[in-house]
Steps between C-alpha positions, in 0.01 A plus 500: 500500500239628802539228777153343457620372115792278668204272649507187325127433254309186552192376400239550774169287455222467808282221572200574253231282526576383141852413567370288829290309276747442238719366730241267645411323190888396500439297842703152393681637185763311388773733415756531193848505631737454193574885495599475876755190545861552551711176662265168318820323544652446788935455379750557702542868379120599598494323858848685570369841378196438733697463770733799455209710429327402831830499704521140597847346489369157565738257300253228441307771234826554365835264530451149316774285695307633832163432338591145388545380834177631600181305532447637117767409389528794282485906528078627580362745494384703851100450507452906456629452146152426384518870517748519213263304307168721532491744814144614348297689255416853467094428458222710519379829667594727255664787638562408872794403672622182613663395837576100528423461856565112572511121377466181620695260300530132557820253342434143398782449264870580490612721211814338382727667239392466144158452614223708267248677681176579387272712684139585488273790658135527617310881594316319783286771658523875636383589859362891519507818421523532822666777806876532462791697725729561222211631276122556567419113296663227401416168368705172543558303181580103545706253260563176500872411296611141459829377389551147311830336347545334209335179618196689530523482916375767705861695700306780637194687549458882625197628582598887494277822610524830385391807604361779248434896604411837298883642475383875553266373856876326569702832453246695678466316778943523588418229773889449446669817476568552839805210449828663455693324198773456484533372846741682656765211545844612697771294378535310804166351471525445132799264607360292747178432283751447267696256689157309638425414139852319414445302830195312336541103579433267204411143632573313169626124527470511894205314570217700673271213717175530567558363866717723557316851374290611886211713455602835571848480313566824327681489154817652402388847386602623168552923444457668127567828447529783482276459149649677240494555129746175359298328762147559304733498170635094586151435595342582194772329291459178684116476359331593773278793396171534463512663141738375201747801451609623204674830323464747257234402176452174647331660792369781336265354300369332837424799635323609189272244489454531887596836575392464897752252535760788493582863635781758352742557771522874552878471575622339181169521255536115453137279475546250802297239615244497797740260655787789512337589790791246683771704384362878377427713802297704263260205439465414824426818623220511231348130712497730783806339642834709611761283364568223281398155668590152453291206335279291755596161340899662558429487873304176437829334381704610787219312782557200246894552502471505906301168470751346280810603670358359849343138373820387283491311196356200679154717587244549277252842471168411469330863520576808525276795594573932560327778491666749356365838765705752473750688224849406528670829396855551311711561842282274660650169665309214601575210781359184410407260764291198616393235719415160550147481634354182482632141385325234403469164273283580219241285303772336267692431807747779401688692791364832503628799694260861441704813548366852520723770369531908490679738341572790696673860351684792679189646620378202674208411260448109417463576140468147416309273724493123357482140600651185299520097554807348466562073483813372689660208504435254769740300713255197447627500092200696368648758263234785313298269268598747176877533513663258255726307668469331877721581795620188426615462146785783626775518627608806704 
């Protein structure tokens, strides 16, 4: 085979007027999801496999006797599991690729385990065609997801935005092709990254106060990496992609229906989907990218994880935003980190710290800029208006 057959075949569609006004009469389109939920229930088994499948050894997602003493009195599941649930559609714009470049999600209820989650999705608007780095257009799709329980009350909603480019402008263009992948690690570096990550700090039953968090505070950090192939394999098998997998005639008859949902794979002749691209360096190389590249709600989940390990089981996350900048590359590892930069008593009277975070790889780039709100406890008895249980109907 002549070297130019082993690139990887996509579908490559451009921003015809036709397709611009197709997608515009879908403005506020309420969109089918059956075909793309994975965890609806949220047992003991699914919030565990989350959690592995993120990396987050937190025992109140996953050790009863420790949850029970908790102000849920049960295991819950971490507030990125809405993820699990629905992490998005593939909608629209036939032909182009898809890069989900940030959300803004906001919690109102606890998921406890057993809880059914039912989740709903809205195409609210597109910004563009217009200039792009990575390729000469791009567009910027926007959803709205919400998540309710079985009681019919709102857990969760995401507004999510996506960015869409013509794959052959993307390959052309090589804006980044100058990276060399794998980073070239030495083993002694590999180790202490290595080390940094087992030292995370998981607050858990030791109360975090409000009058006691200072402006200016900077969190424990947390390290992942570096991303590898069971690391995208766990992830996937927790829920958490974008696309419902499956094998063999199953998928195949997918992909006949919607053949640009696939590509053959030059290196084993196999139809995968467009979502391969996050473990086939022959489909990402055909987005224009070098290597194969995490999942932005992945890195999404580890800001959360960061939140979550700092506030204890006592604090309450209220929102949660990132913008997902740059690739994170297999080889790539990533230091999570953040800091407290304003408290304040909210409207509800709730005790309300904001902390801004970054995640920063080997190369120095803050791949992940974000913010959040978190709700503390307060030393005058005020405890986060949604948890179950008070302060004081514990004991510690």
């Amino acid at each position: 085979m002549v070297e130019n057959e082993k690139i990887a075949r996509m579908a490559e569609g451009v921003f015809s007027d036709e397709l611009i006004a197709e997608m515009a009469s879908k403005k506020g389109m309420r969109l089918r999801v059956e075909d793309a939920l994975f965890n609806e229930e949220a047992t003991r088994g699914a919030i565990r496999r989350f959690a592995d499948g993120i990396g987050d050894p937190n025992p109140l997602w996953r050790n009863e006797e420790y949850a029970k003493k908790t102000p849920y009195g049960t295991i819950v599941a971490p507030p990125s599991w809405v993820f699990s649930v629905l992490a998005g559609l593939q909608f629209g714009w036939r032909g182009l690729a898809g890069f989900h470049s940030g959300s803004d999600m906001e919690f109102y209820r606890p998921i406890l385990m057993n809880d059914v989650i039912r989740p709903e999705e809205t195409f609210v608007d597109f910004d563009g065609p217009k200039p792009s780095k990575f390729a000469d257009r791009m567009v910027i799709d926007y959803f709205e997801d919400k998540y309710f329980n079985q009681r019919n009350e709102l857990v969760s909603k995401v507004i999510r935005w996506v960015i869409r480019v013509e794959r052959k402008s993307a390959r052309e263009t090589g804006k980044y092709h100058r990276i060399e992948l794998p980073h070239p690690w030495t083993e002694e570096e590999l180790k202490k990254a290595e080390d940094e990550a087992l030292q995370a700090e998981i607050r858990g039953n030791m109360l975090r106060y409000w009058e006691d968090t200072q402006v200016g505070e900077e969190l424990k950090p947390i390290v992942k990496g570096p991303l590898g192939m069971t690391d995208m394999v766990a992830f996937i098998l927790s829920g958490a992609s974008p696309v419902k997998l499956a094998a063999h005639e199953v998928s195949l008859a997918e992909y006949r229906k919607k053949p640009a949902w696939a590509f053959r794979d030059p290196g084993t002749w196999a139809l995968e989907p467009i979502f391969a691209v996050h473990y086939s360096k022959a489909g990402a190389n055909a987005m224009g990218l070098p290597f194969p590249y995490n999942v932005g709600t992945q890195s999404h989940c580890w800001q959360i994880q960061l939140l979550t390990h700092w506030m204890g089981d006592d604090g309450w996350l209220k929102r949660s935003r990132a913008e997902y900048r740059e690739f994170v590359y297999f080889s790539d590892v990533l230091w999570i980190k953040g800091k407290v930069v304003k408290k304040y008593i909210d409207e509800t009277g709730n005790a309300c710290v904001d902390v801004e975070t970054h995640a920063t790889n080997q190369r120095g780039e803050d791949v992940m800029p974000g913010e959040a709100t978190v709700v503390l406890p307060s030393k005058s008895g005020k405890h986060p208006d949604v948890l179950p249980k008070s302060n004081a109907a514990r004991k510690r």
